[in-house]
C-alpha positions as CSV (number, residue, x, y, z in Angstrom):
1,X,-25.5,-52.2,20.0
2,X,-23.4,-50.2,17.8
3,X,-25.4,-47.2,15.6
4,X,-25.2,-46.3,12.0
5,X,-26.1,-42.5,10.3
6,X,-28.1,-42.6,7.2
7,X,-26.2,-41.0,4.4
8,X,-29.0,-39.4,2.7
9,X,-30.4,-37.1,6.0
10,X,-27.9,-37.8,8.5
11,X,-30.8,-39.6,11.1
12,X,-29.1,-42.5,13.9
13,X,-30.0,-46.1,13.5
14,X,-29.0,-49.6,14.3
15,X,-26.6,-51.4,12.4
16,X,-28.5,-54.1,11.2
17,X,-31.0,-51.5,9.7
18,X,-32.1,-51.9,5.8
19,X,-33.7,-49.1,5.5
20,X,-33.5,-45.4,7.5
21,X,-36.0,-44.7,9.8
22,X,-36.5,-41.1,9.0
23,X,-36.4,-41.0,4.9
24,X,-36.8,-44.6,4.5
25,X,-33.1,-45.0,2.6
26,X,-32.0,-48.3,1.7
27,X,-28.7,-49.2,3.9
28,X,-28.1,-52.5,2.2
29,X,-27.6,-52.5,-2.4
30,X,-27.9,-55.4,-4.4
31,X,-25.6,-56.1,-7.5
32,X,-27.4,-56.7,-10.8
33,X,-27.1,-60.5,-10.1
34,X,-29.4,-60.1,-6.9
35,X,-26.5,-60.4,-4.9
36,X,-26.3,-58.4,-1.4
37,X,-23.6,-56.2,-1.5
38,X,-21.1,-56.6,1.5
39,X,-20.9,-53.1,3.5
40,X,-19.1,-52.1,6.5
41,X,-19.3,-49.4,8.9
42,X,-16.7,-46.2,8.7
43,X,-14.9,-46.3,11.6
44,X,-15.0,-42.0,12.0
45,X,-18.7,-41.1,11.2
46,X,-20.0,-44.8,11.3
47,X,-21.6,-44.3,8.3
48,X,-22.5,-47.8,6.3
49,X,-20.7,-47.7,2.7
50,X,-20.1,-50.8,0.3
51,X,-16.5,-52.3,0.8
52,X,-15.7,-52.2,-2.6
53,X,-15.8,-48.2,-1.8
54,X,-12.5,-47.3,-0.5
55,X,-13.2,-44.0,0.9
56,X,-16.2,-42.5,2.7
57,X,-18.5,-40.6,0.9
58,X,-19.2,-38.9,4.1
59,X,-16.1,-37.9,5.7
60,X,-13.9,-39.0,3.3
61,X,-11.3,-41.2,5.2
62,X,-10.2,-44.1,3.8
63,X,-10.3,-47.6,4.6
64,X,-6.4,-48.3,3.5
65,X,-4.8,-48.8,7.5
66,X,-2.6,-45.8,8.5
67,X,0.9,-47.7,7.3
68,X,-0.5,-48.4,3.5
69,X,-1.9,-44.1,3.7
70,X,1.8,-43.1,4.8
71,X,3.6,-45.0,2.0
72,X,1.0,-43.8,-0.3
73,X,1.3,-40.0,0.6
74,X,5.5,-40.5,0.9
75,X,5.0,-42.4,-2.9
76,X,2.9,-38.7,-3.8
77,X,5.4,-36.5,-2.6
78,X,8.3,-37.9,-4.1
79,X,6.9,-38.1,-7.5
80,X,6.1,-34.3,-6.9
81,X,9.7,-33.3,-5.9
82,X,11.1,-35.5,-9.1
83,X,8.3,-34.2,-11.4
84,X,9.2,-30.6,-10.4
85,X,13.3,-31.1,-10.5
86,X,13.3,-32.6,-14.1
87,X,11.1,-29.1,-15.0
88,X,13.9,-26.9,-13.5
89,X,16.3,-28.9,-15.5
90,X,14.6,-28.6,-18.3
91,X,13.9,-24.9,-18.3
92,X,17.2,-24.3,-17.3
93,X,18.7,-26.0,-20.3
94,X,16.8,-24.3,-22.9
95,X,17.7,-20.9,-21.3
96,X,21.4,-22.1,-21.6
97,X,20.4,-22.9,-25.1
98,X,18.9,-20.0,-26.3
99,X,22.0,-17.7,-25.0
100,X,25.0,-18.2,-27.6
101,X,28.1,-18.4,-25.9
102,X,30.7,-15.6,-25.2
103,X,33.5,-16.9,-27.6
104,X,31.2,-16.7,-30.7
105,X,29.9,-13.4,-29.9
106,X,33.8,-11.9,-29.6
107,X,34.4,-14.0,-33.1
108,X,31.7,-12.2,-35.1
109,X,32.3,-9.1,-34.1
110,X,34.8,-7.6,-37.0
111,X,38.3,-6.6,-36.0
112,X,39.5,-2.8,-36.2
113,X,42.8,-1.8,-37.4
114,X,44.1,1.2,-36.2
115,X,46.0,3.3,-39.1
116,X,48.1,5.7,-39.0
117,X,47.2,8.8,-41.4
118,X,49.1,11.4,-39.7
119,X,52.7,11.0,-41.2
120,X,52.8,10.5,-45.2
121,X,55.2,7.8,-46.3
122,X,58.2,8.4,-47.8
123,X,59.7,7.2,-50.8
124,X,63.2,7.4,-51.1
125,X,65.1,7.5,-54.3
126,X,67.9,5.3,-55.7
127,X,70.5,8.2,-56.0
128,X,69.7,9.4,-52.7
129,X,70.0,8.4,-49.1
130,X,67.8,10.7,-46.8
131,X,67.9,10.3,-43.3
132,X,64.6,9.4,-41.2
133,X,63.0,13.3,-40.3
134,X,62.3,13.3,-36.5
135,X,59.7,12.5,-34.9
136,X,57.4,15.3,-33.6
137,X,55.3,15.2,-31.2
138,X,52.6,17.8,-31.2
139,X,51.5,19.4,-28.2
140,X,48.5,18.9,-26.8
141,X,45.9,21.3,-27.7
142,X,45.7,24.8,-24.8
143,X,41.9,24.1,-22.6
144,X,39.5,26.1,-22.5
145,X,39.6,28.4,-19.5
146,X,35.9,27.1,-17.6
147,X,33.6,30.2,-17.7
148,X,31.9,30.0,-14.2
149,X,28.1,30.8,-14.9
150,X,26.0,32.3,-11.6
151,X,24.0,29.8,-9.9
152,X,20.1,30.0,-10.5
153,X,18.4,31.7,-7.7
154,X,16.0,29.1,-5.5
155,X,12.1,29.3,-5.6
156,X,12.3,30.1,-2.3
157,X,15.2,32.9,-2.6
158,X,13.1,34.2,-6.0
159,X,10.0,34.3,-3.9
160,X,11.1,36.1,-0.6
161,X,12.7,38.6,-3.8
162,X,9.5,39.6,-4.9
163,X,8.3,42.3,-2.9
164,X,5.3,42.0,-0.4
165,X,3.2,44.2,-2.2
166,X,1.2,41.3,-4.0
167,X,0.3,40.0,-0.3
168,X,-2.0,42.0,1.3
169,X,-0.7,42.9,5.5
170,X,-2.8,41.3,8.0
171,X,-4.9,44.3,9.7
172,X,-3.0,45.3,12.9
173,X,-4.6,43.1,16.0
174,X,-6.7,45.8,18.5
175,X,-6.2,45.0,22.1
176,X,-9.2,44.9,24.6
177,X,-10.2,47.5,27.0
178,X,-11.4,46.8,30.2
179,X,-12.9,50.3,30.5
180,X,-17.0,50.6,29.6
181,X,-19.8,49.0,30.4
182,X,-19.3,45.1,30.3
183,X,-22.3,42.1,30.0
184,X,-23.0,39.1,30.6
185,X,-24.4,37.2,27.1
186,X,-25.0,33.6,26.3
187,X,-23.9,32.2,22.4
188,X,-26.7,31.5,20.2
189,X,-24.5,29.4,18.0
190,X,-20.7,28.5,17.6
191,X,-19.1,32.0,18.0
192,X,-15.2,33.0,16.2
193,X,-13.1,34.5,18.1
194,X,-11.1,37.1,16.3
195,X,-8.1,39.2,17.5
196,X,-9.3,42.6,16.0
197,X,-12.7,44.1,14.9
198,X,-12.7,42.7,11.2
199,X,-13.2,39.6,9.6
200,X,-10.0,39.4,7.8
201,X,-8.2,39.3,11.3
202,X,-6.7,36.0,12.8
203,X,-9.4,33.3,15.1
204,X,-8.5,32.9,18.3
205,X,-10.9,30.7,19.4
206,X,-14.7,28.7,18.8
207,X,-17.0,30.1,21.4
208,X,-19.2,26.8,22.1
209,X,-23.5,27.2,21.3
210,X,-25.3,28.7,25.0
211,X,-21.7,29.5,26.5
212,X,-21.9,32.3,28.5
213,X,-19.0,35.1,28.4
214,X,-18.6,38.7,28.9
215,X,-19.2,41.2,26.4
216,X,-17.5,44.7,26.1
217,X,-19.2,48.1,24.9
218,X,-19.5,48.4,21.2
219,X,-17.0,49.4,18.5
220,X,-17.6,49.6,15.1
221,X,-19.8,46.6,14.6
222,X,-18.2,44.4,17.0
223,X,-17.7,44.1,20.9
224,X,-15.3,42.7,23.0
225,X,-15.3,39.2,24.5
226,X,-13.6,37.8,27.6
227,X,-13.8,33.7,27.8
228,X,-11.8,32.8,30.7
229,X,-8.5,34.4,30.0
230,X,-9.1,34.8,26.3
231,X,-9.8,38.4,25.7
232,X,-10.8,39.1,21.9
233,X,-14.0,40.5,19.5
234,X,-16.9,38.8,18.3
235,X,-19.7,39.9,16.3
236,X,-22.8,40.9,18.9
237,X,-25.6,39.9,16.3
238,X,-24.6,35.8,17.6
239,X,-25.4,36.5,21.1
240,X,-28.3,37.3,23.7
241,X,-27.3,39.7,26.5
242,X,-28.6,38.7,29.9
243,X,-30.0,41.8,31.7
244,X,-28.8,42.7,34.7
245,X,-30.5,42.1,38.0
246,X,-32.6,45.2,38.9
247,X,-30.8,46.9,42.0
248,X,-32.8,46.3,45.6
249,X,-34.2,49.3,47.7
């Protein structure tokens, strides 16, 4: 028994069906005469439509067969391709219009005659016959000699110039005894590394929060550090010395 979807909620029945089981939807319309309207059955989603309807309202495939929908889209397509060539003829021909042509441009430009003013005529009197004065050609006038002008010094050159008074010298790096008294002390907190006793001195290194390292004796504020085979000064304030072991009997 072949099935039918109701259009309105989508719910399977029988072919035959007036109305839909679920929603109660009429399947089958009358005309204003009273007439039953003949339906039929889309052959993709089965959905029952009026014949008079060419396309599904539900999937919208058409009831045309395949031959009649592939001269209809080749029909489509060609009246696309003509629609759009006559447009590119037609836009192409009022761009040639609007340009005038070459030979009218040359035409209305005015013509220049070149006169020359450098040799005065002569008028030569009946009693007289003078001969033509030569021709001279003056010499072209001497150049200039070039005058050759430095070249501009670069921002770099101009900087490096400039003495290194302005910048201040980075303090001299101390190196790390290994004489004294050294301890073991765990980081309270991310610890710098510097590679003299002064904060304006280069960072070696980040000494991690509850590392443990070695600490030197004190100098001037600050003690030396050994982490592995970085050696360099830290500020003792960020760390908590271990004690040492008390020594047995």
């Amino acid at each position: 028994m072949p099935y039918t979807h109701c259009s309105a909620c989508g719910a399977k029945a029988l072919v035959g069906a007036t109305r839909c089981p679920r929603c109660q939807a009429p399947f089958v319309s009358y005309d204003v005469g009273g007439e039953r309207v003949a339906t039929v059955n889309c052959p993709n989603c089965g959905v029952q439509r009026p014949v008079a309807i060419g396309v599904c309202p539900n999937c919208l495939m058409s009831t045309a067969p395949s031959g009649q929908r592939l001269t209809r889209g080749l029909v489509l397509a060609g009246v696309t391709v003509v629609v759009l060539m006559a447009l590119g003829y037609l836009i192409s021909r009022r761009t040639e219009l609007q340009q005038p042509p070459a030979a009218a441009v040359a035409d209305s430009q005015p013509a220049v005659v070149a006169m020359d003013t450098t040799t005065p005529p002569v008028v030569a009197s009946p009693d007289t016959v003078s001969a033509p004065a030569p021709t001279v050609s003056a010499a072209p006038p001497a150049a200039a000699p070039t005058r050759l002008e430095p070249a501009a010094p670069t921002r770099s050159e101009a900087t490096a110039a400039v003495p290194s008074a302005r910048q201040p010298a980075p303090p001299p790096s101390v190196a790390v005894s290994d004489t004294g008294r050294w301890e073991f002390a765990i980081a309270t907190t991310w610890v710098r590394v510097r590679s003299a006793p002064n904060r304006e001195s280069e960072i070696l290194r980040i000494v991690d929060s509850a590392q443990r390292v070695r600490l030197g004796p004190p100098q001037n504020g600050w003690r030396p550090i050994r982490v592995g085979v970085d050696r360099g000064w830290v500020d003792p304030r960020l760390f908590l010395v271990i004690p040492a072991p008390a020594p047995r009997p």
